[in-house]
N, C-alpha and C positions, 0 to 999 in steps of 0.2 A: 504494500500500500504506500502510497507514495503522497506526503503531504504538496499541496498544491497552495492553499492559504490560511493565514491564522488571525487571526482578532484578538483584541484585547483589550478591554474598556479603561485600563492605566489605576485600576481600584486594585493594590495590592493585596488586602487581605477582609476578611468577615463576609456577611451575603450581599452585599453588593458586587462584588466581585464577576465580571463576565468573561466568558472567554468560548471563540469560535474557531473551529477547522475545520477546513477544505481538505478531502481525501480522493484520490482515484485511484481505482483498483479495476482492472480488466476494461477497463472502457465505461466505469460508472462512475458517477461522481456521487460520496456519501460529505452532507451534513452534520456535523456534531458540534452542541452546543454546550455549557455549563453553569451553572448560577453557585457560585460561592465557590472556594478555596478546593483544594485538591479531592474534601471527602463532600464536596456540594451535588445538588443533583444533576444527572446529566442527561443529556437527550440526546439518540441519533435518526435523523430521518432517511428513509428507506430508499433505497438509491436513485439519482436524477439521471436519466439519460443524455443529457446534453450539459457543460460547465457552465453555460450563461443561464440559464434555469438556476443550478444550484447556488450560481452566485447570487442571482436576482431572492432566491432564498435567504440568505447570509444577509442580502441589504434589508429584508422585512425583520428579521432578527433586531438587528442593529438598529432600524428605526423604532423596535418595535419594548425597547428597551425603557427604564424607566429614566426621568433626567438625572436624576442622582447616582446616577450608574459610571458617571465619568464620560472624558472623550474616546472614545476610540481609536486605537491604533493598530496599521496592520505590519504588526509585527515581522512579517516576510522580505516587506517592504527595508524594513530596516537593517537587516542583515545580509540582503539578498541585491545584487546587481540588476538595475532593468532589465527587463526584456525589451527587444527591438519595439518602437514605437511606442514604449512608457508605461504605465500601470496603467490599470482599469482603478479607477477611484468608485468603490458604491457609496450608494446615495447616503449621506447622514455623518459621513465619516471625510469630509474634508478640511 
């Protein structure tokens, strides 16, 4: 499984804490989210056929968050050299 992108609302610790990744595995793309610290609840939704679907997923997430949840940051982004013609910014997290 090969992480593709990560989230991460910049709330280090207790339940405000969010955190998203991007997975593809055989030509699907899995969703997985979190709410609180390492033992918070997690969710994974059931695989997307196509990466701009699951991403357009990840942007309902992230808007769909509370405000006191912090900014968002993708993490990938930060450690990770572009790709040719730039990031995809989703909506919420600029």
């Amino acid at each position: 499984m090969e992480l593709a992108g990560r989230w991460w609302n910049g709330v280090s610790r207790g339940s405000d804490r969010r955190d998203i990744w991007l997975h593809q595995e055989d030509g699907r793309w899995l969703v997985r989210a979190r709410d609180g610290g390492p033992g918070g609840r997690e969710l994974t939704w059931p695989a997307f056929g196509d990466e701009w679907v699951a991403r357009a997923w990840v942007d309902r997430l992230v808007a769909a968050s509370p405000p006191r949840a912090g900014r968002w940051r993708d993490v990938l982004k930060l450690v990770r050299k572009p790709p040719e013609g730039g990031w995809h910014t989703p909506v919420g997290m600029d």
